[in-house]
MDTraj code that builds the backbone (N, CA, C; nanometers):
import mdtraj as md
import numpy as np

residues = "UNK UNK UNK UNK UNK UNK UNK UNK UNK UNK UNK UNK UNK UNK UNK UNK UNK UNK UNK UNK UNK UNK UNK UNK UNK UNK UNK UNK UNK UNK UNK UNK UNK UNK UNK UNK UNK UNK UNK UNK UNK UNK UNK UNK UNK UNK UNK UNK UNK UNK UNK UNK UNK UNK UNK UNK UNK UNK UNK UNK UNK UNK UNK UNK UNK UNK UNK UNK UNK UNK UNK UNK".split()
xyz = np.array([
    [-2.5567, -1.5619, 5.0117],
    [-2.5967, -1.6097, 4.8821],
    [-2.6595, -1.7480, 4.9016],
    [-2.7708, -1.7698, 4.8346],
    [-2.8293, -1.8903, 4.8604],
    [-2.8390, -1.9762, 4.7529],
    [-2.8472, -2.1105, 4.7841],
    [-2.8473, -2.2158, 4.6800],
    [-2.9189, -2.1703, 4.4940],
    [-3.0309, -2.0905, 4.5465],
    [-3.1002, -2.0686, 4.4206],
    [-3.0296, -1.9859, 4.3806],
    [-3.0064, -1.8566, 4.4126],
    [-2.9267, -1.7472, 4.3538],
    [-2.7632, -1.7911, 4.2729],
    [-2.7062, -1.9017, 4.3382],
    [-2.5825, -1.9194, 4.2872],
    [-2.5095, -1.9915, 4.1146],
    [-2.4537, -2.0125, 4.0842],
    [-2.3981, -2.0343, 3.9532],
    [-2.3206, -2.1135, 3.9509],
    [-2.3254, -2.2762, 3.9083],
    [-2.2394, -2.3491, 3.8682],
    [-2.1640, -2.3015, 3.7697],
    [-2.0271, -2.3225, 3.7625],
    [-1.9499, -2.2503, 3.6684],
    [-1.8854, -2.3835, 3.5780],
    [-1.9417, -2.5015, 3.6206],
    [-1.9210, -2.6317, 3.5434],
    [-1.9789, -2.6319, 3.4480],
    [-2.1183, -2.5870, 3.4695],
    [-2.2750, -2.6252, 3.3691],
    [-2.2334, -2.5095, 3.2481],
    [-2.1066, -2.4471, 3.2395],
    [-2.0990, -2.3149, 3.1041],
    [-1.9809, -2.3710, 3.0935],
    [-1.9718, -2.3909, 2.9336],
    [-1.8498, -2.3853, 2.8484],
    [-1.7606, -2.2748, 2.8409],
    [-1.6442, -2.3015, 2.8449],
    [-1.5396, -2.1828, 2.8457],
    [-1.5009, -2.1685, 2.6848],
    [-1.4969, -2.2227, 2.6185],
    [-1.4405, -2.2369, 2.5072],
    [-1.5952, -2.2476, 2.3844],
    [-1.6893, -2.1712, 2.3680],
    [-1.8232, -2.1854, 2.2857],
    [-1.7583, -2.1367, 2.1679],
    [-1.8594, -2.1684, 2.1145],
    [-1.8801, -2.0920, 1.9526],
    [-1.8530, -1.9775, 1.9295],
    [-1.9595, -1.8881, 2.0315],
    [-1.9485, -1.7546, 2.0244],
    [-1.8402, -1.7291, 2.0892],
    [-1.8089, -1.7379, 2.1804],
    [-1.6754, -1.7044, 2.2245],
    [-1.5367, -1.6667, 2.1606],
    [-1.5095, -1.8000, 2.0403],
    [-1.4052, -1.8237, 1.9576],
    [-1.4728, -1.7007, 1.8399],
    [-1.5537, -1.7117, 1.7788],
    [-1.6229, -1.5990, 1.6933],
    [-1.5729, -1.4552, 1.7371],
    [-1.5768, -1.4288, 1.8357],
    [-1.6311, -1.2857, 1.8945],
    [-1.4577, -1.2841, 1.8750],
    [-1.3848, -1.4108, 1.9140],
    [-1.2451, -1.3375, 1.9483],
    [-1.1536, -1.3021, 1.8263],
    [-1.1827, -1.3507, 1.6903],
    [-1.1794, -1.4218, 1.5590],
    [-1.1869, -1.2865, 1.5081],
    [-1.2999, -1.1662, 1.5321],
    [-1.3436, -1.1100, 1.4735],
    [-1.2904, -0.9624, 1.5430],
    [-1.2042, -0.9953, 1.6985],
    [-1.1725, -0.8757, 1.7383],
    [-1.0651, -0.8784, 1.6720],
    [-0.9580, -1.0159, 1.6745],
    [-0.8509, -1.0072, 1.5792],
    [-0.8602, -0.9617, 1.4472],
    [-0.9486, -0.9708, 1.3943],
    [-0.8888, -0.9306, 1.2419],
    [-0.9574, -0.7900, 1.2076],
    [-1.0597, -0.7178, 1.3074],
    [-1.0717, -0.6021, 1.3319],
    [-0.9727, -0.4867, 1.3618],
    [-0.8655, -0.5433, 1.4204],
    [-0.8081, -0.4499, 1.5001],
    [-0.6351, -0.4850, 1.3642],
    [-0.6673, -0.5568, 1.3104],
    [-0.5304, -0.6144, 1.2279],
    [-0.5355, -0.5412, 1.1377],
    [-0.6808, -0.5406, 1.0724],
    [-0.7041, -0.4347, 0.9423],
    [-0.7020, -0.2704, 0.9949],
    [-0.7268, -0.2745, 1.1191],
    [-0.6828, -0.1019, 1.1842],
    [-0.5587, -0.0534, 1.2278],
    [-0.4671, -0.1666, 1.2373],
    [-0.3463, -0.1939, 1.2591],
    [-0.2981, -0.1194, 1.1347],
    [-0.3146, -0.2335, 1.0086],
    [-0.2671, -0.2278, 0.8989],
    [-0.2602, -0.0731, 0.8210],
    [-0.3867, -0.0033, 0.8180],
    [-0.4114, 0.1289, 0.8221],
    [-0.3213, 0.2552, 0.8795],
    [-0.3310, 0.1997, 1.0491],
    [-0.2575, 0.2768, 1.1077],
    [-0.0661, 0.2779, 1.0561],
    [-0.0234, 0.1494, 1.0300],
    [0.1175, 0.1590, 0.9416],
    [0.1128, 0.1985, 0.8143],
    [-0.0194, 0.2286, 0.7586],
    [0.0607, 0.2909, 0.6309],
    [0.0166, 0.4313, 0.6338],
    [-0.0572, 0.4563, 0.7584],
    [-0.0399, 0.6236, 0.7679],
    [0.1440, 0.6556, 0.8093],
    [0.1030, 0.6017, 0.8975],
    [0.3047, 0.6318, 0.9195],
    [0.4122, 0.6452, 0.8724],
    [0.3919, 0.5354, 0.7725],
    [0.4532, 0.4689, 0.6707],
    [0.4955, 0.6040, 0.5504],
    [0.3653, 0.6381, 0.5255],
    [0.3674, 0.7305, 0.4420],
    [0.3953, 0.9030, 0.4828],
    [0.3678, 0.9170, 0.6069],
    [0.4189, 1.0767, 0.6902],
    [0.5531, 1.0447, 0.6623],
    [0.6705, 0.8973, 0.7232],
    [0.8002, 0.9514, 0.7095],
    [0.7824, 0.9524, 0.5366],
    [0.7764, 0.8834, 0.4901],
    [0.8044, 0.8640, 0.3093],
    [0.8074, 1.0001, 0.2254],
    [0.7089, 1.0843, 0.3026],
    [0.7024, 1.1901, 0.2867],
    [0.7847, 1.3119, 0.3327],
    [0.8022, 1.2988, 0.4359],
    [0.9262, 1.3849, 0.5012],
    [1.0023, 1.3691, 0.4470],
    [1.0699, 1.2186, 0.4141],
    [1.2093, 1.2092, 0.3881],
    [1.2048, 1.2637, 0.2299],
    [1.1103, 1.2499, 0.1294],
    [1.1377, 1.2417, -0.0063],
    [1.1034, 1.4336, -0.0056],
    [1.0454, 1.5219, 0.0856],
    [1.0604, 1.6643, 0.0396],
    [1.1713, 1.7200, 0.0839],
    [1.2233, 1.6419, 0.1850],
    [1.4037, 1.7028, 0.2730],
    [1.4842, 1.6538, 0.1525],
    [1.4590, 1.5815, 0.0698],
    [1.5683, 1.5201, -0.0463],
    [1.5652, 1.6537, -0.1993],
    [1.4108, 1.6415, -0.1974],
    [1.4280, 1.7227, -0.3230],
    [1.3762, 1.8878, -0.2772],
    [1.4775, 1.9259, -0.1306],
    [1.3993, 2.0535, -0.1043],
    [1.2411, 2.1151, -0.1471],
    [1.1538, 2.0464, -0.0972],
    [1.0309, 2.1526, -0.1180],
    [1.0264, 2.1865, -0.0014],
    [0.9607, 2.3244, -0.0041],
    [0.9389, 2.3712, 0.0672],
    [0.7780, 2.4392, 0.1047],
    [0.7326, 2.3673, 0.0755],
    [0.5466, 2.3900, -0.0007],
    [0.4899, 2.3677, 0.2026],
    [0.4612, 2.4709, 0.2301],
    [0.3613, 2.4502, 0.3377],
    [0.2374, 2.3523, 0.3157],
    [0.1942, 2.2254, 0.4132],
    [0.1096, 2.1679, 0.4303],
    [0.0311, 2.1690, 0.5334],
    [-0.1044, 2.1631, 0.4978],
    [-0.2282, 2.1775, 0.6456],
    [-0.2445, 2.0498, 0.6141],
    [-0.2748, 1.9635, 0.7175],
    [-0.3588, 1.8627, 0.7100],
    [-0.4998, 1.8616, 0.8165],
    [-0.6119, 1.9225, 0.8468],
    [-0.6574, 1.9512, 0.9456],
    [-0.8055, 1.7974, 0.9527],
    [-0.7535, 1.6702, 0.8579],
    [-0.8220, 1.5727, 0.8368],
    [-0.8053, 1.5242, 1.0108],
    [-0.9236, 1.4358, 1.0468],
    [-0.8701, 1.3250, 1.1185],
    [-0.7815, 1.2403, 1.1514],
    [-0.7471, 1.2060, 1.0005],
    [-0.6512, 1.0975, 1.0045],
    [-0.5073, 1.1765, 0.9920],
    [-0.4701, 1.2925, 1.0238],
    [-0.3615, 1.3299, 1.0416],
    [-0.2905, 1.2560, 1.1342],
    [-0.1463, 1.2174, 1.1227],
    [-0.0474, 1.1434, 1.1886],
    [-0.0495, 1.2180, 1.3046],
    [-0.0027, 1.3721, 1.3413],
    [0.0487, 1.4469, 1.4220],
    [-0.0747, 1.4214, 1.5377],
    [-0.2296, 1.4274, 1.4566],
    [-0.3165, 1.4456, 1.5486],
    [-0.2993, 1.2740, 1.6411],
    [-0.3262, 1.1896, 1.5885],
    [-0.3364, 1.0411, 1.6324],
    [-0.2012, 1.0318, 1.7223],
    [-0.1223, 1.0639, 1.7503],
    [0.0168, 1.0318, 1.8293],
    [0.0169, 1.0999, 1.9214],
])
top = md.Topology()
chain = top.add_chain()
for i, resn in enumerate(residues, 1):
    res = top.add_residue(resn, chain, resSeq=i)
    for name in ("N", "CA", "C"):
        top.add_atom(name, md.element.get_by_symbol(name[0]), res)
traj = md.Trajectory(xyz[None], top)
């Protein structure tokens, strides 16, 4: 590797703008998919538990995406 080809790693900020941005935005991306993902859950047991209480017995398909069974 020669002088021209190489990379001071002094002359780049570790800590930029974009940097803090990009990381800002994975957090609260993944918080609001987070958030989503607990109230699917949230709501499969809520559901289990409240048709085992008042016996139904009603067959359910869910063949959506966002099925719990499928995501786990």
């Amino acid at each position: 590797m020669t002088f021209a080809t190489t990379y001071s790693y002094s002359d780049r900020q570790i800590f930029d703008l974009k940097t803090l941005l990009e990381a800002v935005r994975f957090i609260i991306v993944n918080s609001i998919l987070a958030f989503i993902f607990l109230f699917l859950i949230v709501e499969a047991f809520e559901w289990a538990i409240f048709s085992s209480r008042e016996e139904i017995t009603d067959q359910v398909f869910d063949e959506t995406s966002w099925n719990i069974k499928t995501l786990i």
